[in-house]
N, C-alpha and C positions, 0 to 999 in steps of 0.2 A: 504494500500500500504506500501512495505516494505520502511524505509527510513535510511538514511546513520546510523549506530550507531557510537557514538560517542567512541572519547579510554579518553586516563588520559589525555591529552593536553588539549583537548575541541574544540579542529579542526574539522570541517569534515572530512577532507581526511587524520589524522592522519599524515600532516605534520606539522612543526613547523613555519607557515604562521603567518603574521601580514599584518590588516588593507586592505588594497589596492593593495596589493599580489594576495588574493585569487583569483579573478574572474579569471586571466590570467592565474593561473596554474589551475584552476580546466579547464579551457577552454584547454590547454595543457594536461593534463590527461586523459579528455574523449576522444578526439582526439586520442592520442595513445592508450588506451582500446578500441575505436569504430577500429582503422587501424588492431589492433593487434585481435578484433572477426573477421574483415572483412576476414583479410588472412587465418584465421583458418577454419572457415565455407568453403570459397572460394578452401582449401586444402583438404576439406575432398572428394572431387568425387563425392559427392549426388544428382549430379542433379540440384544446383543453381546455376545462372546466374546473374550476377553483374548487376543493373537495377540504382543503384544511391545511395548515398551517400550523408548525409544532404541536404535530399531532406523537403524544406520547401512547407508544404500545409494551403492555405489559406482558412478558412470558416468564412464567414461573413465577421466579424473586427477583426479575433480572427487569428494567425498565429500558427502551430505547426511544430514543427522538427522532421521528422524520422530519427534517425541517420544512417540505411542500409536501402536500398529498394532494395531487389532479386524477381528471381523468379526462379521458382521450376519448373523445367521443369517435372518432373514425375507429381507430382502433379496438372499440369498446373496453379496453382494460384501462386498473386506475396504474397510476404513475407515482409511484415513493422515489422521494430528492430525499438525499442528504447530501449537504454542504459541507465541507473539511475548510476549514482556516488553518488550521493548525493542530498539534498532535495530544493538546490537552482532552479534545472531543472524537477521539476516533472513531470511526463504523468499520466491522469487517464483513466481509463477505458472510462470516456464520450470524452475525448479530443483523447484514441485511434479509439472509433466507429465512431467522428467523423472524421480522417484521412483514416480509414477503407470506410466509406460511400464517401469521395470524392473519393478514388482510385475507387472503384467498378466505380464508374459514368464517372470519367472522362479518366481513365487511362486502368481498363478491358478492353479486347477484347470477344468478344462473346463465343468463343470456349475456353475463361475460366472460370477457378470454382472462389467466391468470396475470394479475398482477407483474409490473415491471419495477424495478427497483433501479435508480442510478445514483451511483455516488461519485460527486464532482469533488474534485481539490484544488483551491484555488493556492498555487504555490507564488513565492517572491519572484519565480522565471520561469515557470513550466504549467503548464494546466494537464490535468488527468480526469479522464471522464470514463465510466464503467457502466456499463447497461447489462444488469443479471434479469434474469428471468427465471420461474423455478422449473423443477428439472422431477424425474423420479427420483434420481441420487443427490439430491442439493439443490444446488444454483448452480447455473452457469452462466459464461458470458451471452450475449445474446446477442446476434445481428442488430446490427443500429439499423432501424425502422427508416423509411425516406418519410414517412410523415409526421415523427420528428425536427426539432430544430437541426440544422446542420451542424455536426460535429465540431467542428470548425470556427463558426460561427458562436455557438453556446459556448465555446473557452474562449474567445474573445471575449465576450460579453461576461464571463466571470471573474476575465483578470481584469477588466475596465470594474466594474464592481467593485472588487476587492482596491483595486487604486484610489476608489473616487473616496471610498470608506475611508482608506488611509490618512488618504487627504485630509478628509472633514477635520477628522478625532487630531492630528498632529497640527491642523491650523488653529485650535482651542488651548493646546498647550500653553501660550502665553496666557490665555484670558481664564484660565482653568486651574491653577496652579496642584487643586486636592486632586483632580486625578493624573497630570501627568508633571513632571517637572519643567 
């Protein structure tokens, strides 16, 4: 799994955070990177329909967060986003088949196809995007759909996101002093 790279500072997120800072802005960052994919996807006319937003699924004693939940009316199946900043919030492939296997169970409708799960990482210089879908034996990767956003396209639109985010939170620093120095 791809995880945040690090720049010359030694931050995560390439801001200039101390101590007891970070959890509240990385929690503000993803937030506006998860609002600012949400509007994008939501702009582009393909066919998805707005189903939920930090939608928390509970298996066992174990809890996970999708950060988008669509669905895709062409497609008829719904669509689990999760968003990666960095490596404090990971998803793996076992924690997405299992948020994939409770949707199918609890959440399908009959007259739809199972559940897709993507998990994007918006890295400091690289973007990584994963389309699972469930399988008899797990998840696997899954052909990327043409009625989808373009490959391509969606990791531009994640590292412009995650830039714009950067921006915001590091132009506040003068005017902000409690959360960043």
């Amino acid at each position: 799994m791809a995880k945040w790279n690090m720049n010359e500072s030694g931050n995560r997120a390439g801001l200039p955070v101390q101590g007891d800072a970070w959890p509240a802005l990385a929690h503000e960052l993803q937030a506006a990177v998860v609002g600012d994919m949400e509007s994008f996807v939501m702009g582009l006319d393909v066919g998805f329909a707005f189903v939920g937003r930090q939608k928390v699924i509970k298996v066992d004693d174990a809890s996970h967060t999708l950060d988008l939940l669509l669905f895709h009316r062409k497609l008829r199946r719904l669509v689990a986003i999760s968003v990666l900043l960095d490596e404090s919030r990971p998803i793996s492939e076992d924690q997405m088949e299992a948020c994939l296997r409770w949707l199918d169970k609890f959440e399908r409708r009959s007259h739809e196809g199972t559940p897709l799960g993507m998990i994007v990482c918006a890295a400091m210089q690289a973007e990584y995007i994963q389309l699972l879908e469930l399988a008899d034996t797990g998840v696997q990767a899954a052909p990327y759909p043409t009625d989808l956003p373009p490959r391509a396209v969606l990791a531009q639109r994640l590292q412009q996101a995650s830039r714009r985010a950067r921006a915001r939170i590091a132009q506040r620093a003068p005017h902000d002093p409690g959360t960043m120095p």
